[in-house]
N, C-alpha and C positions, 0 to 999 in steps of 0.2 A: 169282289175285287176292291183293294181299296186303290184311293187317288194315286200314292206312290206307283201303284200296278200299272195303274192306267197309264201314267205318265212314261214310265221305263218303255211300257211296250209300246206305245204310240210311236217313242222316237228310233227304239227299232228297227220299228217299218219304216220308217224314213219321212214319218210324217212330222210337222211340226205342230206340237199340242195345244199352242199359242201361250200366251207370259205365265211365268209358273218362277214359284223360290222353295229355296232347298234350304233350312237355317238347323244349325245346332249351337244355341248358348254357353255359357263356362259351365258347364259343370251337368249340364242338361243329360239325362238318362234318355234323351228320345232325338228323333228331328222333325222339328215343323215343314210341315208341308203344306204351302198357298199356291192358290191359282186368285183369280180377277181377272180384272177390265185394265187395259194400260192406258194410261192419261200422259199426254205431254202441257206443261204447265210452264209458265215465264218466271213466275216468283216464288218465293218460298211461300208467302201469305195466299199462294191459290193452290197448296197443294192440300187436294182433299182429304176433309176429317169426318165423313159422316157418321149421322146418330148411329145406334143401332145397339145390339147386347156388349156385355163387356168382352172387350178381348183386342187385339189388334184388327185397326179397319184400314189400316192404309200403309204399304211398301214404297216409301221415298226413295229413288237414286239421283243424290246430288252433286252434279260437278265443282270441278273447282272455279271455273267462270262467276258461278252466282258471285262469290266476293265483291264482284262488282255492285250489288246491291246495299253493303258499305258504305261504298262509295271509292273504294280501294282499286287498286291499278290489276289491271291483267289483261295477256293478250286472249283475245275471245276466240276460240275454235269452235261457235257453236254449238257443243256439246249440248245436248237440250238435258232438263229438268225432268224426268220421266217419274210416273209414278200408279203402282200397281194398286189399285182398287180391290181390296181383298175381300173372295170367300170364305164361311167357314172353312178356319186350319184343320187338318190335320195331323195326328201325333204321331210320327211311328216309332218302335221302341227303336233303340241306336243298333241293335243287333242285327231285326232285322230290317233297316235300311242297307245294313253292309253289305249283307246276304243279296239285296235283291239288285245294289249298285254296280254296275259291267264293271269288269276288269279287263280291260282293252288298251292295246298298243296305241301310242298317240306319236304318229309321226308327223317331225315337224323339218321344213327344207327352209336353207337361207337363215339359220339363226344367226344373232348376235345384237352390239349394240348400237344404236342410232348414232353417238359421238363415244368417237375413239380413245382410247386410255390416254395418250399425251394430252390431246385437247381437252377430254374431261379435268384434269389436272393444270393445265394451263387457266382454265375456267375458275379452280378453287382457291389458287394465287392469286387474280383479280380480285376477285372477292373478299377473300383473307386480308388484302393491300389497299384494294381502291374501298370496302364497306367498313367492314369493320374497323380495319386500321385508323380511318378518316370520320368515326362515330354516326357511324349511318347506322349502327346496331350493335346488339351483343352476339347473336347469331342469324344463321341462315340457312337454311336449307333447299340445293339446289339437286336436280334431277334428271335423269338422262334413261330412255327406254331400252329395252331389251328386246326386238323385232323381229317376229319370222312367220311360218306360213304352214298353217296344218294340213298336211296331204290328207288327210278323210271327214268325215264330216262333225261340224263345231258341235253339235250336244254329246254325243256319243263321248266325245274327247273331254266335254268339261265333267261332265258328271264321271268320267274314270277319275280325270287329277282330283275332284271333292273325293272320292272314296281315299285316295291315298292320303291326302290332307287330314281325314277323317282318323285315319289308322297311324299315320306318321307323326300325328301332334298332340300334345296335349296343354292342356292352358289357356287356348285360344281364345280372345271374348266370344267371337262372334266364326262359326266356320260357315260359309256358304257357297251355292252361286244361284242367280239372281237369271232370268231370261226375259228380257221383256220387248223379245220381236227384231229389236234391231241392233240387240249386244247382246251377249255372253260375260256375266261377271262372276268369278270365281276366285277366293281367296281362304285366307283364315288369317281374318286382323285379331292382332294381338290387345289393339287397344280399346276400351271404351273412348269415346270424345264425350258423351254429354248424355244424361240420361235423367226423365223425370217421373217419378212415384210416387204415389200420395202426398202431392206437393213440395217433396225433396226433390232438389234439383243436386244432379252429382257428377265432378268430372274425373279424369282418372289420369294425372299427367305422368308418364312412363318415360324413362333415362337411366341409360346406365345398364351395360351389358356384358356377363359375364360368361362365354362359350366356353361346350363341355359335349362336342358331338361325340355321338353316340356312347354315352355315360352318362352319370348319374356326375354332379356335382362333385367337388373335392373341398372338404368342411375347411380347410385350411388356403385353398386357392377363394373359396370365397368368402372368408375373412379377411383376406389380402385386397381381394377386391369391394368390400365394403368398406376397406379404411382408407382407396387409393382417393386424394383430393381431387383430382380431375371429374373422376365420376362420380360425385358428391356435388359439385359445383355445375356441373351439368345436368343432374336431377333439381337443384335449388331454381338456374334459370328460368326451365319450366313450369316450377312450379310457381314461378311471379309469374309470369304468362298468362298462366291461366289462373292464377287471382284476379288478375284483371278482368277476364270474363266473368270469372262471378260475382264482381264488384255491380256488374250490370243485370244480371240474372237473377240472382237473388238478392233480398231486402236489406241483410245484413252481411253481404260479401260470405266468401266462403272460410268456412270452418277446415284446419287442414287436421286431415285423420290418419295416421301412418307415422314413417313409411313402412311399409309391406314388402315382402320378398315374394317375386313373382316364381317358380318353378315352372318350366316348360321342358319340353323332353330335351333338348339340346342346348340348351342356354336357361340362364335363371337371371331377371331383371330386378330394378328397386325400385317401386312405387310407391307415389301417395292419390290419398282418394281425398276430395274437396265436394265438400256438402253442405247445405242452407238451403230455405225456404225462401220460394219463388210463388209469384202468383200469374206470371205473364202466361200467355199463350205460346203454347209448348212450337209452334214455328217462329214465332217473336225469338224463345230459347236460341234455335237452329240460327237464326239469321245473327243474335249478337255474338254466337261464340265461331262464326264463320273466319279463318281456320285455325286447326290447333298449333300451337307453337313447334310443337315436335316437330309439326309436317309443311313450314312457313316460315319461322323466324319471330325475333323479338328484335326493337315492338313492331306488333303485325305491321300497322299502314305501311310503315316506312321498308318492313320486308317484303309485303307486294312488291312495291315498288323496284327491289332490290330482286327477286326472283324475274320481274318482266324485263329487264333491263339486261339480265344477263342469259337467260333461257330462252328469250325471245322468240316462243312459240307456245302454244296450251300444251295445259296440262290434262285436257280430258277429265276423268274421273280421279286419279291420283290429286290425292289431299284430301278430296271431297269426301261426303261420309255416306251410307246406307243408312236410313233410318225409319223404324218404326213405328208409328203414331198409333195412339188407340185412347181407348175411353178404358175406367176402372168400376169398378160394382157403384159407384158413386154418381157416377157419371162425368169424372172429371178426367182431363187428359192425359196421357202416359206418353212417355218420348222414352225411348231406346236407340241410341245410334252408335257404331263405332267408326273409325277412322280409316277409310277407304285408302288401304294401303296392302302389301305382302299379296296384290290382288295381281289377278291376268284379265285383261278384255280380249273376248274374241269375237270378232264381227261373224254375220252370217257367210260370207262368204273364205270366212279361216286366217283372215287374218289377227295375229298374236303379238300383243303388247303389252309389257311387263314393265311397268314406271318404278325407278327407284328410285332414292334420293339419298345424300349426304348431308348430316347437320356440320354446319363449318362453326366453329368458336376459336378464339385468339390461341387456345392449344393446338389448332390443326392441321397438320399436312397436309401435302397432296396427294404422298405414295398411300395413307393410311384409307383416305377419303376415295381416291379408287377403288382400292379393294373392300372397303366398306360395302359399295354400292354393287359388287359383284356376290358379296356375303348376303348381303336384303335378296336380291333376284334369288338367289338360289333354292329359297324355300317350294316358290311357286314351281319355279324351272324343273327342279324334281320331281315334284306332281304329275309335272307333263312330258316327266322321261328325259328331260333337258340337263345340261351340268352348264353351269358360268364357269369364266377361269376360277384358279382358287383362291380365296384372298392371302393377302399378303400376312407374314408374320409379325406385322407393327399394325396391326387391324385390332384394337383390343376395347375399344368404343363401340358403342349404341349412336344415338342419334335416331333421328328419323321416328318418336316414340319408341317401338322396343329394340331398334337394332337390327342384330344380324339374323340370319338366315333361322327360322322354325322348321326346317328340316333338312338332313346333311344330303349335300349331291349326293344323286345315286344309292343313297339308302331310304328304299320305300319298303314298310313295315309296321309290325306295332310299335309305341313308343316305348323306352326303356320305363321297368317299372319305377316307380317311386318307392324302394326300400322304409329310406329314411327321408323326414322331412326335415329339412336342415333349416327350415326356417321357427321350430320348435327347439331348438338347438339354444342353449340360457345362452352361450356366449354369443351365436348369431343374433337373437332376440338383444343381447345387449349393445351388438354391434350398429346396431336398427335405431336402437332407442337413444344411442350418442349424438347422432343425426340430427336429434333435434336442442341439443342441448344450448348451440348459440341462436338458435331461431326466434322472432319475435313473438312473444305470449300471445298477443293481442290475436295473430291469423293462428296459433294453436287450441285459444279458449272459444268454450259456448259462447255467444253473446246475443243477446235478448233489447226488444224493443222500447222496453223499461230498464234496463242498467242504470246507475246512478250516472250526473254527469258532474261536470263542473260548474259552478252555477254563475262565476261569474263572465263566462262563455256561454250560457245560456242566453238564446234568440241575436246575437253578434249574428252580422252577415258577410259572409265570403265568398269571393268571386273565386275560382280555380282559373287560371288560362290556360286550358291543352294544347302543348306543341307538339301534339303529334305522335304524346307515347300514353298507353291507359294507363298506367302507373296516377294517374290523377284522378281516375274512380277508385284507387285505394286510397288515395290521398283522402278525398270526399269521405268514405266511409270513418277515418279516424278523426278527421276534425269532427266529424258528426256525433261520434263515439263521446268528444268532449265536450258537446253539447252547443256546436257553433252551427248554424245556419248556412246549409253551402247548395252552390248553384256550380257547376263547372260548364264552361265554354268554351268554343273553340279559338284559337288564336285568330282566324281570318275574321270572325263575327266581330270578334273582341276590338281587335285593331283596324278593323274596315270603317265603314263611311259608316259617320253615327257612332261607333263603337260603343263604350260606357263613359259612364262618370264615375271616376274614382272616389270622389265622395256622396255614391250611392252607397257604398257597405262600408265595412270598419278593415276589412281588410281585403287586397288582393292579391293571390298566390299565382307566382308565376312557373310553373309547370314544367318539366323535365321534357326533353323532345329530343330527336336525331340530329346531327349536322353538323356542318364545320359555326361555328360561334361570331368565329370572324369575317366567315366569306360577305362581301363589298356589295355582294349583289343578289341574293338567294333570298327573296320575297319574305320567306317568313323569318328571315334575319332581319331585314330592313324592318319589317313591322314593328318585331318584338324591340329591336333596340327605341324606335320611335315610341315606343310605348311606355318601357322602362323611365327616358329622360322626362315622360308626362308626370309618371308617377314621384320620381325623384325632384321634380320643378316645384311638385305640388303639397310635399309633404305627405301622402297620403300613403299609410301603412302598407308596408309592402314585403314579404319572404318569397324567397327564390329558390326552387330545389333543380340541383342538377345544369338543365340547362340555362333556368332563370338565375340560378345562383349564378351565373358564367358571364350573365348579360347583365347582371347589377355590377359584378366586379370591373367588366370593359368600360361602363358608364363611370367608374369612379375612378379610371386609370392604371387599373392593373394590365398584366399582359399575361395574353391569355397562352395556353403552351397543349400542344398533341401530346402525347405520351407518346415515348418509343413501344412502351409492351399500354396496348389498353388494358383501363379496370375494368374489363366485361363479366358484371358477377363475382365481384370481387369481395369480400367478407374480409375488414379490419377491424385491428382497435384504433383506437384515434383519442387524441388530445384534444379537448374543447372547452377552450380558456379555460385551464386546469384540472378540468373533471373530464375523465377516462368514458370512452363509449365504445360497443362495438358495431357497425354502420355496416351497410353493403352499398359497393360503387358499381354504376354502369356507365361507364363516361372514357371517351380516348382523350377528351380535354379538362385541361385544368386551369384556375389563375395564379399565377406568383408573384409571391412577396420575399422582400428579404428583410423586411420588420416586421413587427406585432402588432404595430401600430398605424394607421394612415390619413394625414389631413385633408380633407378632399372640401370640394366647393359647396357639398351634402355634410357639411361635419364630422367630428373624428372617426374614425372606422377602425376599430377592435378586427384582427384578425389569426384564427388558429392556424398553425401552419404547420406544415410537415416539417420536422427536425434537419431528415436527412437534403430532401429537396426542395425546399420551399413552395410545396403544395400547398394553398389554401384551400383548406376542409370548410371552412367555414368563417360569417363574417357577420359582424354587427354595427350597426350605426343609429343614429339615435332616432329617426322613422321606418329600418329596413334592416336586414337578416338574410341570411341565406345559408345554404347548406351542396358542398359539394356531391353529398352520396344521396341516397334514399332511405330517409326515415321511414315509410311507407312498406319498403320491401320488406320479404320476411325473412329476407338475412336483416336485417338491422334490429338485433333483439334489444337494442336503448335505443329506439327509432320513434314511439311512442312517447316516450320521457324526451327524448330531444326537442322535438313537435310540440310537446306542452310548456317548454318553458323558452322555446322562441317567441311561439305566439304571444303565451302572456307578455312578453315583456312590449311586446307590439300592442296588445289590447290591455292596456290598464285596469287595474281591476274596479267595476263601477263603486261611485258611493253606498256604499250600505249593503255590499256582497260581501260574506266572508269567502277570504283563500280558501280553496283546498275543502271545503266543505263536500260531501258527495260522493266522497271518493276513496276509495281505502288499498290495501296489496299496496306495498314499499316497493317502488321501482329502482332501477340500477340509478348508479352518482346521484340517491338521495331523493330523486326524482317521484312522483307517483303515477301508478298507472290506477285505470279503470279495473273495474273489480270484477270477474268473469268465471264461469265455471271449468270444472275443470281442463286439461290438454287430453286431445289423443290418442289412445297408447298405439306404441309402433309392434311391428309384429307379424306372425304370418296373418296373408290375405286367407282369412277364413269366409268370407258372403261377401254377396255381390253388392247390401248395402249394408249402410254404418245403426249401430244400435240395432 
């Protein structure tokens, strides 16, 4: 009898077999079958990793409370840290898993959703008005459950919806469910979050969705949809998102490889995969990319912050990830996790909650983001016999990683074949490959630990101040690129009691962050501008991206201005004092001028300004610099070239350095970038990793 045997018939009889997972990977001909020991655990750094043969030793189910281990805002529902202590797996082949999985009615009383369609909608106005509109972010992703009560009993029920889930999807990262004594988890997430192999660390940011229930793709409806700007600009956000985790994860920030054409039986997604080498300890991994953009907001702390304030209740397991830790023939760590979502928790006692969520961005309705979030439940809901309202016909967004629903109400079945794969398609593959055409080199090349740098920026020391957004671990990584010395700190260390001495390094960057610029009273406004006037009193070299740029400009007498439409992920060309660039902006504020010029009590001040409305993009003065966008992101493909001929002019080139020595590839407006190996190629998702 094997384990599968066991397990089917023990729950049968009505006995409970104790914590047991059901997993079948992308692409996987079989399904893993574990049992173990279940561990409740506080931190990620105690969830066990023991020695032992190669293979997976340990089943993590992580809520979304840990964040708080960041140091990030969320309301705590105690949800505990549970985590299975694995036996030897099990393989059984997918067939007959199928064969041997019940096929049983799952009746369920009292469905529907915990907040109702108005006040859901009511909810993503606020947010839409009071966060993003007022630069608390670029997105958000807010959530609302789907609630009812299984009339028979929770294994029998979960392991029928895995079998339909099994038969009705295809694509899936990760299909399972998960039992570990005091829940029932059941899903089929679409996304990888974070995964570690032979020392490659890899993430998998997913946006942008293009529905096709029960059919096959339309080659021409999804050429439409790969050239629509909305769903391009909403796959770019993510994908700075989670740059930023790998800024911290791995050595050399991450490499972006794609994007990819995801195919699933009812919908077909656009991806990219992000890869670099890492040496941390693979829950070190888990704890710095705690959680994904798709399932949170950008930039994260401040979208905590912006999720608890308006949800104001936990999230249980929704956001959180499953994940599986193990050792490799080598003996070194293995992470597999994907993005704890498209999921149902059933308590032992039958109760069913189905968490979904809406990503909001300055595109977004409310009628859309409704039925968005009845589109996501619907996957699960079918599994288990259930149908959500329908979504609405202005529903044509993702969000939330892959979007809408992986299986259509009320059709449970095989999935439709994959005839034709349109992702080998020359004109899809080229529609793929346009994607990346204005994107910044720098996060598309190899880069290596030896790259040439700049040499007269060799051993220069630079402070970063973070207010609040990671965009300043990509900042760190390309000053670093140029060969400057950098340390990035938080704004409250920075500006607290003691803080620094400005003429401890050669330069201090003042860091892009959330918030109103202006507000009289918001602590890390007070700081930052008290800090700014240190630096400007004292002459001591200083660039400002974003929101520092916003806070040199207020110190020199500009007036600072909201935008009626924010630049959230915004990709321009722009003027900068006479040489052309294309930048990406994240920002609702901006400063205006209505000259080029400005005499301030800091000396004269050079400023680029918007033609049409006198935006300043950017400003120079003869100890300080600033820039309205993100050079950093990887929409700003002269973002790199900007960055190097600020700074120089901030860091003088020393006695007896040659310019430009070090460095070769001809950057935009004349500019030079770092030399790197190839971008790339975009294309269909063929393996699970890169090379």
């Amino acid at each position: 009898m094997t384990l599968l045997d066991h397990l089917l018939r023990t729950i049968a009889s009505g006995a409970d077999p104790g914590p047991f997972a059901l997993l079948r990977r992308d692409g996987a001909a079989n399904l893993e079958v574990f049992t173990g020991v279940s561990h409740t655990v506080d931190t990620l750094a105690e969830i066990p990793l023991p020695a032992g043969p190669a293979g997976p030793r340990t089943l993590a189910v992580v809520p979304y409370r840990q964040v708080a281990e960041r140091g990030f805002a969320c309301v705590d529902d105690g949800a505990p840290l549970e985590c299975l202590v694995l036996d030897e797996p099990e393989r059984v082949p997918l067939a007959d898993a199928l064969a041997a999985l019940p096929e049983v009615p799952v009746p369920v009383r009292d469905a529907g959703f915990d907040i109702a369609d108005p006040e859901y909608a009511e909810i993503v106005d606020r947010v839409l008005a009071d966060e993003i509109g007022l630069g608390e972010g670029a997105n958000f992703v807010i959530h609302r459950c789907y609630l009812g009560t299984l009339a028979g009993a929770p294994l029998p029920a979960a392991l029928a919806a895995l079998r339909r889930l099994l038969t009705g999807e295809r694509g899936a990262y990760w299909t399972f469910l998960v039992h570990t004594g005091r829940r029932i988890l059941v899903g089929a997430s679409p996304e990888r979050h974070v995964s570690v192999e032979d020392g490659l660390v890899m993430m998998n940011p997913i946006s942008g969705t293009l529905r096709h229930p029960g059919r096959p793709a339309d080659r021409d409806e999804l050429l439409r949809f790969l050239a629509d700007p909305k769903e391009i600009d909403e796959l770019y956000m993510v994908l700075d998102e989670e740059l930023k985790m790998m800024a911290t994860v791995a050595e050399q920030g991450g490499q972006v490889i794609g994007p990819y054409l995801k195919e699933m039986a009812n919908l077909t997604h656009t991806e990219y995969l992000l890869a670099g080498r890492g040496s941390l300890d693979v829950r070190e991994v888990l704890r710095e990319t705690m959680f994904a953009p798709t399932v949170t907001g950008s930039p994260m702390e401040n979208a905590c912050r912006v999720i608890a304030r308006h949800e104001r209740r936990g999230r249980g397991y929704y956001a959180g990830v499953i994940a599986l830790l193990g050792l490799d023939e080598a003996g070194r760590q293995t992470l597999d996790a994907p993005i704890l979502i498209r999921t149902a928790e059933i308590s032992p006692t039958g109760q069913l909650r189905v968490p979904v969520g809406a990503t909001l961005v300055r595109h977004s309705t409310a009628a859309a983001e409704v039925a968005e979030t009845h589109a996501k439940a619907a996957g699960v809901l079918a599994a288990l016999g259930l149908r959500s309202a329908p979504a609405g016909p202005d529903d044509e967004r993702a969000g939330e990683g892959a979007g809408a629903a992986a299986v259509v109400p009320g059709r449970i079945g095989p999935a439709p074949a994959a005839e034709v794969r349109l992702a080998d398609d020359p004109a899809v593959r080229a529609a793929l490959a346009a994607r990346n055409v204005g994107l910044a080199p720098f996060w598309l090349e190899q880069r290596t630990p030896d790259a040439p740098v700049r040499p007269e920026f060799a051993g220069r020391r630079v402070v970063v101040v973070d207010g609040e957004d990671t965009f300043t671990g990509m900042l760190a990584h390309q000053l670093r690129a140029l060969g400057l010395t950098v340390a990035v700190r938080p704004w409250a260390e920075v500006t607290g009691p003691g803080g620094f001495d400005p003429g401890s390094v050669d330069l201090t960057v003042l860091g892009p962050g959330p918030g109103d610029p202006g507000h009289p009273t918001d602590p890390k406004m007070v700081a930052l501008r008290g800090l700014v006037g240190r630096l400007l009193d004292t002459g001591a070299p200083t660039f400002g991206v974003c929101l520092g740029h916003q806070m040199l400009a207020a110190r020199l007498g500009l007036t600072l201005h909201r935008r009626s439409a924010p630049y959230q992920g915004l990709c321009r060309e722009v003027s900068l004092f006479g040489t052309g660039a294309r930048v990406g902006f994240y920002s609702s504020f901006t400063p205006l001028a209505d000259a080029d010029r400005l005499d301030t009590g800091y000396g004269p001040v050079r400023l680029a300004r918007d033609p049409v409305d006198g935006a300043v993009h950017a400003l120079r003065g003869p100890t300080y610099a600033g820039v309205q966008f993100h050079p950093e992101s990887v929409l700003s493909r002269d973002g790199l070239a900007v960055l190097t001929g600020m700074v120089g002019r901030l860091l003088p080139t020393p006695a007896g350095s040659a310019p430009g020595a070090g460095v070769s590839q001809p950057g935009p407006a004349g500019a030079t970038m770092p030399s790197g190996a190839g971008r790339g190629a975009a294309g269909a998702h063929t393996s699970r990793h890169p090379g």
